[in-house]
C-alpha positions as CSV (number, residue, x, y, z in Angstrom):
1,X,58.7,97.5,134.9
2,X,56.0,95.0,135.3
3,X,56.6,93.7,131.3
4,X,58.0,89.7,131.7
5,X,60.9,89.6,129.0
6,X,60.9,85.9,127.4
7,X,64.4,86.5,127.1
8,X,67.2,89.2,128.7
9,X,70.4,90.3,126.5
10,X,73.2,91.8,128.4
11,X,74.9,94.3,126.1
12,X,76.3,96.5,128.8
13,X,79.5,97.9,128.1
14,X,79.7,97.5,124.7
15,X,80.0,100.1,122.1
16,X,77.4,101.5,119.4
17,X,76.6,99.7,117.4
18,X,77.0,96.0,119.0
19,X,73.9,96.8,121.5
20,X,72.1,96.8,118.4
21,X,73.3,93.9,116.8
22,X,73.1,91.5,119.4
23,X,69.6,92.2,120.0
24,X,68.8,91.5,116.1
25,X,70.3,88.5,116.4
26,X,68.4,87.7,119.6
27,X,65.2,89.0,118.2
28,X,65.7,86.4,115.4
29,X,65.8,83.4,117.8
30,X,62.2,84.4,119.3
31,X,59.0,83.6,118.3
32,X,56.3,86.3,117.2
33,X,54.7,87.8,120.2
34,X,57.8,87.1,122.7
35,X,59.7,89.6,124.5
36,X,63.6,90.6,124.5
37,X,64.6,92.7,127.5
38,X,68.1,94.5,126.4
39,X,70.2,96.1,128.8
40,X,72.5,98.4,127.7
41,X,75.2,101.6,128.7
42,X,75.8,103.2,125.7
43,X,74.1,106.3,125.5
44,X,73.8,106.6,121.4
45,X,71.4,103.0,121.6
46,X,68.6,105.4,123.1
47,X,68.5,107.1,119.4
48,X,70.0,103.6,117.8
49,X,66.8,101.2,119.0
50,X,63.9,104.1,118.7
51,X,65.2,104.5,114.8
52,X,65.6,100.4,114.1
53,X,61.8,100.1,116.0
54,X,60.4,102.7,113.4
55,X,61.7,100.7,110.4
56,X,61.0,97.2,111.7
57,X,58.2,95.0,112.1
58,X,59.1,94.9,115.8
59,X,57.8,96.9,119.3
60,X,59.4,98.4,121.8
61,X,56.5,98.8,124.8
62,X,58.9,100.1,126.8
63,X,62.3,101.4,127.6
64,X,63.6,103.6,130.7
65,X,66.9,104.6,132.1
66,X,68.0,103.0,135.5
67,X,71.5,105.0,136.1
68,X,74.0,104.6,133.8
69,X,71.9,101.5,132.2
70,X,69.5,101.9,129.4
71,X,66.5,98.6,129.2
72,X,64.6,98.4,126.3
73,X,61.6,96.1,125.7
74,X,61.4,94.8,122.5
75,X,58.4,92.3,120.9
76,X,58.8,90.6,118.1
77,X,56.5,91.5,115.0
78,X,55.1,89.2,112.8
79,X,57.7,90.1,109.6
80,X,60.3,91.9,109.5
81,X,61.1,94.8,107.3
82,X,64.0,95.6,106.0
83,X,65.6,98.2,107.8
């Protein structure tokens, strides 16, 4: 993946819904426009980040399986909706 994360989250080995969570949290230290790269193994964040992109003010221009590891590519919208 060619996309330059501004910031990477490790959230590998931890369980549904902490992936999640942490990259909220993480999301709400960047600026508009910047890039979090998560990294995470549980399987349920596939269905967990798709669903929280749909209701947020966020992207995610990418995301891909390497393994057992799950990266997701995550920009930062310009508000956030509640979700």
């Amino acid at each position: 993946m060619t996309l330059q994360p501004d910031d990477v989250l490790d959230a590998r080995d931890l369980p549904c819904p902490l992936p999640l969570l942490k990259a909220k949290q993480a999301l709400s230290r960047l600026a508009v426009g910047q890039v979090l790269e998560v990294m995470a193994t549980d399987a349920g964040s596939w269905r967990d980040f798709e669903s929280y992109i749909a209701q947020s003010g966020h992207e995610m221009p990418a995301r891909e399986t390497r393994g057992e590891v799950y990266h997701y590519w995550l920009r930062k919208g310009d508000k956030e909706r509640s979700a």
